[in-house]
TIFIZA-392597 format. One record per residue: residue in three letters; residue number from 1; y, x, z of N, C-alpha, C in turn. Coordinates in steps of 0.2 Angstrom, whole numbers, plus 5000, padded with zeros to 4 digits. Layout:
residues N
REC  aa   i  n.v  n.u  n.w ca.v ca.u ca.w  c.v  c.u  c.w
REC ALA NUM    Y    X    Z    Y    X    Z    Y    X    Z
...
//
This chain:
residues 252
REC  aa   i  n.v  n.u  n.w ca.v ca.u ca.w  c.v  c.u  c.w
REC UNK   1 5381 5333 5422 5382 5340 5422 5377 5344 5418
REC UNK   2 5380 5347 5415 5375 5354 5413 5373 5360 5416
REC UNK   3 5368 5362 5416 5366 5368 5422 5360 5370 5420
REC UNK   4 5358 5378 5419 5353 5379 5413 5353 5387 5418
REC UNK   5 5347 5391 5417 5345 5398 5418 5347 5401 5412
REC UNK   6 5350 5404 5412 5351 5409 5406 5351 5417 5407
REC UNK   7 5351 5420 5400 5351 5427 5402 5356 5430 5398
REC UNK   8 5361 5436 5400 5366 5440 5401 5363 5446 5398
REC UNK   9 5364 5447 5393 5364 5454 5389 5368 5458 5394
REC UNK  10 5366 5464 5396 5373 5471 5398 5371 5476 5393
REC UNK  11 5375 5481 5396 5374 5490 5392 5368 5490 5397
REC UNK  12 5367 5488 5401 5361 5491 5404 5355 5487 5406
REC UNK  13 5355 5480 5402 5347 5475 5400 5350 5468 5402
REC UNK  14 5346 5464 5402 5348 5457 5402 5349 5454 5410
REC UNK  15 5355 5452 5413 5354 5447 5418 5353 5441 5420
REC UNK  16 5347 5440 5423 5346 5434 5423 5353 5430 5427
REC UNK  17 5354 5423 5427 5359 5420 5429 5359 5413 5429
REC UNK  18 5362 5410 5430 5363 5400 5432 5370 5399 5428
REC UNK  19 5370 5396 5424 5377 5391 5422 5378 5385 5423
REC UNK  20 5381 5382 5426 5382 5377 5426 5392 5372 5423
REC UNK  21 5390 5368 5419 5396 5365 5418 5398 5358 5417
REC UNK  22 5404 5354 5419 5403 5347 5418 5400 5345 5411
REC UNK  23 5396 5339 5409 5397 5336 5404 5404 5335 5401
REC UNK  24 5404 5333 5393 5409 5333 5389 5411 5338 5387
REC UNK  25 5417 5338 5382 5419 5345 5378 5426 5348 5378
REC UNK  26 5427 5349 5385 5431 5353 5391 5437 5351 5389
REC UNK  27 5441 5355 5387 5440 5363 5389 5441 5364 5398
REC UNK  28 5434 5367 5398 5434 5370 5405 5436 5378 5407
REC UNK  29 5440 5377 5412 5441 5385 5413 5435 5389 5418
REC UNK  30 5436 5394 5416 5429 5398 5418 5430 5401 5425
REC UNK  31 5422 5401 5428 5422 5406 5436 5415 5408 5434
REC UNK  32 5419 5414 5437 5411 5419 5439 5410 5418 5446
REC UNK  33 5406 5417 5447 5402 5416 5455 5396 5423 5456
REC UNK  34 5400 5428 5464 5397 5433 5463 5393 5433 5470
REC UNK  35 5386 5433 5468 5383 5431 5475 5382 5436 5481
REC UNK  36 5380 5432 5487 5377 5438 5491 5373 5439 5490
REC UNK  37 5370 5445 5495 5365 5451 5497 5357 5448 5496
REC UNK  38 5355 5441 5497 5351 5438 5497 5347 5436 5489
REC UNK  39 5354 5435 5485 5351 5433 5479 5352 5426 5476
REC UNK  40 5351 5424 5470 5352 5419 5466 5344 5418 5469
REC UNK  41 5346 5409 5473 5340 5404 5475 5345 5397 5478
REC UNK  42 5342 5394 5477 5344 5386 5479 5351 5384 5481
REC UNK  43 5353 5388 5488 5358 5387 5491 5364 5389 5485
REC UNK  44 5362 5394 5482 5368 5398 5477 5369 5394 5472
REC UNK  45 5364 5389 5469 5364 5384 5463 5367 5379 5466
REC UNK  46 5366 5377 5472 5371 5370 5474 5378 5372 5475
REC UNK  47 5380 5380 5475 5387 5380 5476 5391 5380 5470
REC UNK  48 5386 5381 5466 5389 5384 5459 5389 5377 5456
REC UNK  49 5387 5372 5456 5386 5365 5454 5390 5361 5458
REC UNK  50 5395 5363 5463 5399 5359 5469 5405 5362 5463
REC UNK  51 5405 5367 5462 5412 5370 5459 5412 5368 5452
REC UNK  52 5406 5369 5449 5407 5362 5440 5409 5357 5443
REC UNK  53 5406 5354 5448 5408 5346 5448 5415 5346 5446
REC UNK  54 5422 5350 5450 5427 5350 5450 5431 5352 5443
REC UNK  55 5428 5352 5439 5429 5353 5432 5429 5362 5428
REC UNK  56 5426 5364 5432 5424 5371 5430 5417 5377 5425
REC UNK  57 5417 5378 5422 5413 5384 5419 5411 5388 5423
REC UNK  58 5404 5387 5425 5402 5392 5431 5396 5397 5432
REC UNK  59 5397 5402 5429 5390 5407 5431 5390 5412 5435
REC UNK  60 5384 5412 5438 5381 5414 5444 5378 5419 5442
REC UNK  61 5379 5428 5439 5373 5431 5437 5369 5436 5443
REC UNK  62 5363 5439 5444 5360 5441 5448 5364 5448 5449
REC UNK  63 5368 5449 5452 5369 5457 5451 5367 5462 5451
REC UNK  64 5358 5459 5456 5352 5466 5456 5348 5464 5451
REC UNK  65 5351 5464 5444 5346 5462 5440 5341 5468 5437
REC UNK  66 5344 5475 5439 5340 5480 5437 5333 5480 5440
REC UNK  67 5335 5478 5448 5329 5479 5454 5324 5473 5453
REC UNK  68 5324 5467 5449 5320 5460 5449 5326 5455 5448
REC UNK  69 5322 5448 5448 5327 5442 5443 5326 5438 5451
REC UNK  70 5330 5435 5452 5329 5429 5456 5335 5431 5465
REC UNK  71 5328 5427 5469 5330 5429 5475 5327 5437 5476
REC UNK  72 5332 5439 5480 5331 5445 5485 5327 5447 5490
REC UNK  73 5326 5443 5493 5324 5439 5501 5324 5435 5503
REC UNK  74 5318 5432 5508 5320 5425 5510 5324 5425 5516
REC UNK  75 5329 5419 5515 5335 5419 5520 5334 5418 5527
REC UNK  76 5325 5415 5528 5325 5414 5534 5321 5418 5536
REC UNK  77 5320 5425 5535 5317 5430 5537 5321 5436 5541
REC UNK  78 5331 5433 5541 5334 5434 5545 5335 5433 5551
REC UNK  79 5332 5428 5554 5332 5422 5560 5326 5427 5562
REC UNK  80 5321 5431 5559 5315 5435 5563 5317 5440 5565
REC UNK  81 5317 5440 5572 5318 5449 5574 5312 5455 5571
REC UNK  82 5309 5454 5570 5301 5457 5568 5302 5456 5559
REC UNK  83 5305 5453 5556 5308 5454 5549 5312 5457 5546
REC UNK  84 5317 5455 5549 5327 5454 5550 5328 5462 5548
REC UNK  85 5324 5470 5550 5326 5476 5550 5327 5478 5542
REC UNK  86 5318 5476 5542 5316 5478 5535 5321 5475 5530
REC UNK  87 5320 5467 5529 5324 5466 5523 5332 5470 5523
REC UNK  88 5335 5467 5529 5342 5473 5528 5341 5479 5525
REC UNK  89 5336 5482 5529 5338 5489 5525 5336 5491 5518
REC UNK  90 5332 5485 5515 5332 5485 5507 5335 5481 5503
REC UNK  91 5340 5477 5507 5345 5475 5503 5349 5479 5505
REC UNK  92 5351 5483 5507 5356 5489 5510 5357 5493 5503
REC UNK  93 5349 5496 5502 5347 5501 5497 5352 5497 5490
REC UNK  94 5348 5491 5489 5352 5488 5483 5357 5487 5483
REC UNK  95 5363 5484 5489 5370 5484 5487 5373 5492 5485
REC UNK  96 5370 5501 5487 5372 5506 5486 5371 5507 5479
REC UNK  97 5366 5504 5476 5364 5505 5469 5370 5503 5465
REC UNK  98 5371 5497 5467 5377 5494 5463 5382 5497 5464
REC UNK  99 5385 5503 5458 5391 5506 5460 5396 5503 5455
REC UNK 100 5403 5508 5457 5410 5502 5453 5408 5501 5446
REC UNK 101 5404 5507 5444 5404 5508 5439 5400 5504 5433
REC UNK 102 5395 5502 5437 5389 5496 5436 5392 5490 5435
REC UNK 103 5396 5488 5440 5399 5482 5441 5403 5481 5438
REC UNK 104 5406 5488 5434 5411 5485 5430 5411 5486 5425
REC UNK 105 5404 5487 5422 5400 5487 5415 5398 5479 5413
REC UNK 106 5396 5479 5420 5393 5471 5420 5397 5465 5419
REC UNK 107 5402 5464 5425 5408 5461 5423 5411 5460 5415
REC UNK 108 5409 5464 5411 5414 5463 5407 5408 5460 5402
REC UNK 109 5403 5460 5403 5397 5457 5399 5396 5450 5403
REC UNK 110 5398 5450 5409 5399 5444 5412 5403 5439 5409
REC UNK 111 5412 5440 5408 5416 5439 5405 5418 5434 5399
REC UNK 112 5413 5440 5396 5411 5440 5390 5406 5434 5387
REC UNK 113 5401 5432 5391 5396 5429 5390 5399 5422 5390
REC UNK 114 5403 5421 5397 5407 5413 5399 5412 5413 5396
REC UNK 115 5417 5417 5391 5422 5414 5387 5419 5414 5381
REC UNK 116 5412 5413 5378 5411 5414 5373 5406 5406 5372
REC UNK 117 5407 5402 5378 5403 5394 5378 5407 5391 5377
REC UNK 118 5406 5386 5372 5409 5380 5368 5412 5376 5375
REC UNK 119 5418 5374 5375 5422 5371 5378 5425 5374 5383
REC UNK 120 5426 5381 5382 5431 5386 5388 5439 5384 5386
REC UNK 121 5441 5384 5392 5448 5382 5391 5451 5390 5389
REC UNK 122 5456 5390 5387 5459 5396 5385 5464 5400 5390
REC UNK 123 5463 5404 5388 5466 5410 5397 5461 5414 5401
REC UNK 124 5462 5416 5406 5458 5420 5412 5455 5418 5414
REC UNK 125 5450 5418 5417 5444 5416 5421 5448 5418 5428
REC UNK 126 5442 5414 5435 5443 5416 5440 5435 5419 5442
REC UNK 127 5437 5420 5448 5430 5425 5451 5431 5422 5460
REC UNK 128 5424 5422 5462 5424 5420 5467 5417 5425 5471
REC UNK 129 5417 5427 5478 5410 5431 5479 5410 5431 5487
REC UNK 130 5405 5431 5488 5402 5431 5497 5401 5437 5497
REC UNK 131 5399 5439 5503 5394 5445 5508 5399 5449 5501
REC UNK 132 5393 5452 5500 5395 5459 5495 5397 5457 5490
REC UNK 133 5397 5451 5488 5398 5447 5481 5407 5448 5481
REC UNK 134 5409 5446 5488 5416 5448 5487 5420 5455 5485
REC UNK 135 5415 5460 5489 5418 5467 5487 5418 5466 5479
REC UNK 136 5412 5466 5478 5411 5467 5467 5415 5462 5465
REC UNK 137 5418 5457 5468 5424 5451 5464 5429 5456 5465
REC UNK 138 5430 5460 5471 5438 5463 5470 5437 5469 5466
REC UNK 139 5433 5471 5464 5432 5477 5461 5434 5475 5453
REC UNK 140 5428 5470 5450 5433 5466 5447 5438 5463 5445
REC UNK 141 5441 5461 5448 5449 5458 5448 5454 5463 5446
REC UNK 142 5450 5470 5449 5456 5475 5447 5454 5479 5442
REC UNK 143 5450 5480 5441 5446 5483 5432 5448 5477 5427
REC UNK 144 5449 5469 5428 5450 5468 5421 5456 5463 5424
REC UNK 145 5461 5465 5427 5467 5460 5428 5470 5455 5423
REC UNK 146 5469 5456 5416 5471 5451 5411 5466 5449 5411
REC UNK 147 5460 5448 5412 5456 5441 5410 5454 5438 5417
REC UNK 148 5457 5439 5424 5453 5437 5430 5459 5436 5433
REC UNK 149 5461 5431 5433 5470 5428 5436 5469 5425 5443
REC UNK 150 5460 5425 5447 5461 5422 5453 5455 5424 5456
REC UNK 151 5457 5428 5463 5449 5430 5467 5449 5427 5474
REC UNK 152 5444 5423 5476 5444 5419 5482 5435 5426 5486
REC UNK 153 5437 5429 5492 5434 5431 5492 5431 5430 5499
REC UNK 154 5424 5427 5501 5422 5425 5509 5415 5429 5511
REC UNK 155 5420 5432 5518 5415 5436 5524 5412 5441 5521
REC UNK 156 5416 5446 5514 5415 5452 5510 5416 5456 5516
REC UNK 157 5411 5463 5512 5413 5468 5519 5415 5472 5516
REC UNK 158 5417 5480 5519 5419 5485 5517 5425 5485 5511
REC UNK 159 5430 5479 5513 5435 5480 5506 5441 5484 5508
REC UNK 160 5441 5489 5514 5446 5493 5514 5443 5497 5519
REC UNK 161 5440 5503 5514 5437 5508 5518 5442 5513 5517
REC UNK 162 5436 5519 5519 5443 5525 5519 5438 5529 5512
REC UNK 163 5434 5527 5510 5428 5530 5504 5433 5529 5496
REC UNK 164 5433 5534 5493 5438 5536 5487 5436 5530 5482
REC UNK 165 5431 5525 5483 5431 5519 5478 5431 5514 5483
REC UNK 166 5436 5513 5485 5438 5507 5492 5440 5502 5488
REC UNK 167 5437 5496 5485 5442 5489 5482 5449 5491 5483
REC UNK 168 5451 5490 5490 5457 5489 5491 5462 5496 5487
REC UNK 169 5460 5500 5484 5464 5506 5480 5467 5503 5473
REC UNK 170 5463 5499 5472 5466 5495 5464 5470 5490 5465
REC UNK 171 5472 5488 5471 5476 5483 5471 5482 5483 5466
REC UNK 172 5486 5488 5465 5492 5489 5459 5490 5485 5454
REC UNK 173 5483 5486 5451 5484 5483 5445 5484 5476 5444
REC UNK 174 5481 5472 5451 5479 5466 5452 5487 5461 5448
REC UNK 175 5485 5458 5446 5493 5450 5441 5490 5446 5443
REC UNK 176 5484 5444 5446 5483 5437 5449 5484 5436 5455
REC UNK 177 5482 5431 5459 5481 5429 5466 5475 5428 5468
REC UNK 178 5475 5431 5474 5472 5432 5479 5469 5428 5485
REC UNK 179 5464 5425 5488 5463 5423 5494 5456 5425 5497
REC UNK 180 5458 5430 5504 5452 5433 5509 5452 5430 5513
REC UNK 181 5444 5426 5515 5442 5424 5520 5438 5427 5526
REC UNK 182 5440 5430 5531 5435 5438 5535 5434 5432 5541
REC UNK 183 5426 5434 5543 5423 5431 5547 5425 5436 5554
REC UNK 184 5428 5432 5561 5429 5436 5565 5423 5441 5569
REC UNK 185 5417 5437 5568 5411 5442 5572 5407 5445 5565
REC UNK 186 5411 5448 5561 5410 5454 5556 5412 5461 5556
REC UNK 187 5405 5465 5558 5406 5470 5561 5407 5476 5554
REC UNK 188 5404 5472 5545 5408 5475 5540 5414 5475 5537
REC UNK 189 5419 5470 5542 5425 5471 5540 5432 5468 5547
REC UNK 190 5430 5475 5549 5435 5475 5557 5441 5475 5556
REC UNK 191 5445 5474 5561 5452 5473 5559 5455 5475 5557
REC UNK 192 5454 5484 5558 5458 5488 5556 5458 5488 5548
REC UNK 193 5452 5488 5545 5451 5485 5540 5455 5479 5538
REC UNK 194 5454 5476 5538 5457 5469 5535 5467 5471 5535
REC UNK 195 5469 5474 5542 5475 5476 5543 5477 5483 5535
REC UNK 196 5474 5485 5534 5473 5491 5528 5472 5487 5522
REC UNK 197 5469 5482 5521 5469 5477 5515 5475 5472 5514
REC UNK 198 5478 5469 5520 5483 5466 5518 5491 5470 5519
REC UNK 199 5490 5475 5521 5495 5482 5521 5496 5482 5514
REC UNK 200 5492 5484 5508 5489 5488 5503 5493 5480 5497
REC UNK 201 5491 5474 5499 5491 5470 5494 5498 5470 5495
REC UNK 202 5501 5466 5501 5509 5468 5501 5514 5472 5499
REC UNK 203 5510 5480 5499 5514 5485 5495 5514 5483 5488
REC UNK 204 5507 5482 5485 5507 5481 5479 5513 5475 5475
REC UNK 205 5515 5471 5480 5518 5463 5477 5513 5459 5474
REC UNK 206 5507 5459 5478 5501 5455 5474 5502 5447 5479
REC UNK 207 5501 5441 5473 5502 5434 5476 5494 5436 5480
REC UNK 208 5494 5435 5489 5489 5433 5494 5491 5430 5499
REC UNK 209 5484 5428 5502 5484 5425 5508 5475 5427 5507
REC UNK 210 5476 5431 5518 5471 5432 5522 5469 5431 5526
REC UNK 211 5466 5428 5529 5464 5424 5536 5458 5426 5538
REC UNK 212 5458 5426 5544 5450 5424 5551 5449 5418 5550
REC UNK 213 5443 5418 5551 5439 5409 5554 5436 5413 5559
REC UNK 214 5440 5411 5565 5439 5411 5573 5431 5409 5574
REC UNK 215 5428 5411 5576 5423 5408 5578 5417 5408 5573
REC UNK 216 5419 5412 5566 5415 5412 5559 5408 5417 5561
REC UNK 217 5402 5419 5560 5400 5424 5559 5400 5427 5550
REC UNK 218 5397 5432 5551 5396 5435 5543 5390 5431 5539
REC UNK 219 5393 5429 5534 5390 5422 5529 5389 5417 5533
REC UNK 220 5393 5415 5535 5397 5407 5537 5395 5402 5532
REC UNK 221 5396 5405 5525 5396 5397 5521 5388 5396 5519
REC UNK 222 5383 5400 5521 5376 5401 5518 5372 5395 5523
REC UNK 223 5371 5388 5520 5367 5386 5523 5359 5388 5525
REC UNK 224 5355 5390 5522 5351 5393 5523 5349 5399 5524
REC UNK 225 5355 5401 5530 5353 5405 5536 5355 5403 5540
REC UNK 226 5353 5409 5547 5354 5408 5552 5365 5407 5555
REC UNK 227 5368 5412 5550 5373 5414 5550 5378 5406 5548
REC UNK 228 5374 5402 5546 5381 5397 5545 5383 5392 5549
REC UNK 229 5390 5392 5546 5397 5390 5553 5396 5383 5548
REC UNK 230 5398 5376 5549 5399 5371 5548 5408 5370 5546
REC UNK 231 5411 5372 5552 5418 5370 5551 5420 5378 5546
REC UNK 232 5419 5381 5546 5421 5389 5542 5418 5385 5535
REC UNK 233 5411 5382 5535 5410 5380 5528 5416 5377 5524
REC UNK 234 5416 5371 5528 5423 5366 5522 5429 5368 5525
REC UNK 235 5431 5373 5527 5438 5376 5528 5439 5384 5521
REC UNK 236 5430 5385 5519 5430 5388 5512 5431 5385 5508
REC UNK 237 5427 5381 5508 5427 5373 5501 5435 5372 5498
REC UNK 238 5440 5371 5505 5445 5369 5505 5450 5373 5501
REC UNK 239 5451 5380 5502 5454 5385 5502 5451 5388 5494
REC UNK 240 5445 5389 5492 5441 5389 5486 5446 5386 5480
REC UNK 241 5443 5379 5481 5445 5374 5477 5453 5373 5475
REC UNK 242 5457 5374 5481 5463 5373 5479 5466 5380 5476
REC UNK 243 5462 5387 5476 5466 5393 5472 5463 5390 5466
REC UNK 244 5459 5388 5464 5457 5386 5457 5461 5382 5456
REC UNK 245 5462 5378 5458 5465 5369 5455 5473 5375 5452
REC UNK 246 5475 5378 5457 5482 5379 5455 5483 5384 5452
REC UNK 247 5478 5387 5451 5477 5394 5447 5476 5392 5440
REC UNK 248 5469 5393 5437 5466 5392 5431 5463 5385 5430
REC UNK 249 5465 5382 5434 5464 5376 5434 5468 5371 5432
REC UNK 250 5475 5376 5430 5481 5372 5425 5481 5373 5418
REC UNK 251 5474 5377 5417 5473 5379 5409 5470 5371 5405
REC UNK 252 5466 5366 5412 5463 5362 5408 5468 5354 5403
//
C-alpha cells in the first residue's frame, strides 16, 4: 500500500493531510475521509488504510488546517473529568470557525487534489465523515453533487437544525446515495432531528438509508476514546464498505 503525508493547496493556505492507496496502477476510485473533532492522528490513518485496502483512493485532509496541522486534542483527555470541559470548548470554537462556506472552498481543492493522482478511476468520488466530519461530508455532497455520487455519514450532529445553513436544506441537489448512521445516546443529533433529515431526503427523492445503533454513544467508531462501541464499530465498517463497493466502487 501507499500512504504518504501530503499537503493540499486551498484559496486559503495549504492542508495538511494523509493519502493513502492500494499498490499498482488502479484505476482506484476516490474517497474523501472527513474527520472528527479530535483531528488527523493514528486512529484516523488506520481508518483511512482499512478503506485503501479495499481498493480505494483515500485522503484524509485536516479541516482545522487554518488553527494548526495534525491532531487537535488528545483523545484521552476525554475520559478526564478535570480535562474533558476545556478541550470541548475549544474544539467547539473550531468546529464554528469552519463555516459552509470554508468547507466548501476546501472541498473543491480537496476534490481537486485526489482526481488529479495517477491511477483515479474515472467518475465521482465518495466522501465519508464522523463527529463533525459528517455534517462538512453533507455539506459537501450538496455543493458538488456531480463529483460526489456517495456520503456514508457516522454519529454526525446537527444535520438538521432549524439554523438557515442546516446540511439538511440542500438535499434537492443531492444525485447520489446516501447512508446515516446516529448514535442513539447523541444529544447532537435527537430524534426529532434525525425525524427532520429523513423527512427532507424522502421529499427530495434522494437514494438513503438511516439508522440508530441502539446502544451506540457519539463516536462509537473511535477506538481511542472513551466513546467506542465495539459492535456499532463493525456494523459501520459493514454499511461503509458496501455503499462504496456498489457505488463508485463499480468505476473500478
Amino acid at each position: 500500500m501507499h500512504k504518504t503525508a501530503v499537503g493540499v493547496r486551498t484559496p486559503d493556505g495549504v492542508a495538511d493531510a494523509y493519502f493513502a492507496r492500494p499498490d499498482g496502477d488502479g484505476p482506484f476510485p476516490g474517497v474523501l475521509f472527513y474527520m472528527d473533532a479530535l483531528g488527523l492522528r493514528p486512529r484516523l490513518f488506520e481508518m483511512v488504510e482499512r478503506i485503501a485496502g479495499h481498493g480505494y483512493a483515500v485522503l484524509a485532509p485536516n479541516l482545522f488546517y487554518r488553527s494548526g496541522s495534525g491532531r487537535m486534542a488528545d483523545p484521552a483527555g476525554l475520559g478526564d473529568p478535570e480535562r474533558r470541559d476545556g478541550i470541548i470548548g475549544r474544539l467547539v470554537e473550531l468546529i464554528k470557525a469552519l463555516d459552509t462556506a470554508a468547507i466548501t472552498r476546501d472541498t473543491l481543492a480537496y476534490l481537486d487534489f485526489l482526481d488529479a493522482r495517477d491511477g483515479m478511476a474515472l467518475g465521482p468520488d465518495a466522501i465519508v465523515g464522523y463527529c463533525m466530519g459528517g455534517n462538512n461530508a453533507f455539506k459537501a455532497i450538496t455543493a458538488f453533487p456531480d463529483r460526489i455520487a456517495a456520503l456514508a455519514g457516522f454519529h454526525g450532529g446537527g444535520l438538521a437544525t432549524g439554523e438557515p445553513d442546516s446540511p439538511h436544506l440542500g438535499v434537492g441537489r443531492i444525485t447520489g446515495e446516501v447512508y446515516f448512521a446516529h448514535a442513539d445516546q447523541d444529544h447532537g443529533m435527537p430524534r426529532e432531528q434525525i425525524d427532520r433529515l429523513e423527512e427532507a431526503l424522502a421529499a427530495a427523492g434522494v437514494r438513503f438509508r438511516s439508522e440508530v445503533y441502539r446502544g451506540a454513544p457519539h463516536g462509537f467508531t473511535m477506538t481511542d476514546t472513551v466513546s467506542y462501541h465495539a459492535e456499532a464499530e463493525q456494523r459501520h465498517w459493514r454499511n461503509l464498505l458496501g455503499l462504496l463497493d456498489s457505488t463508485v466502487g463499480s468505476h473500478r
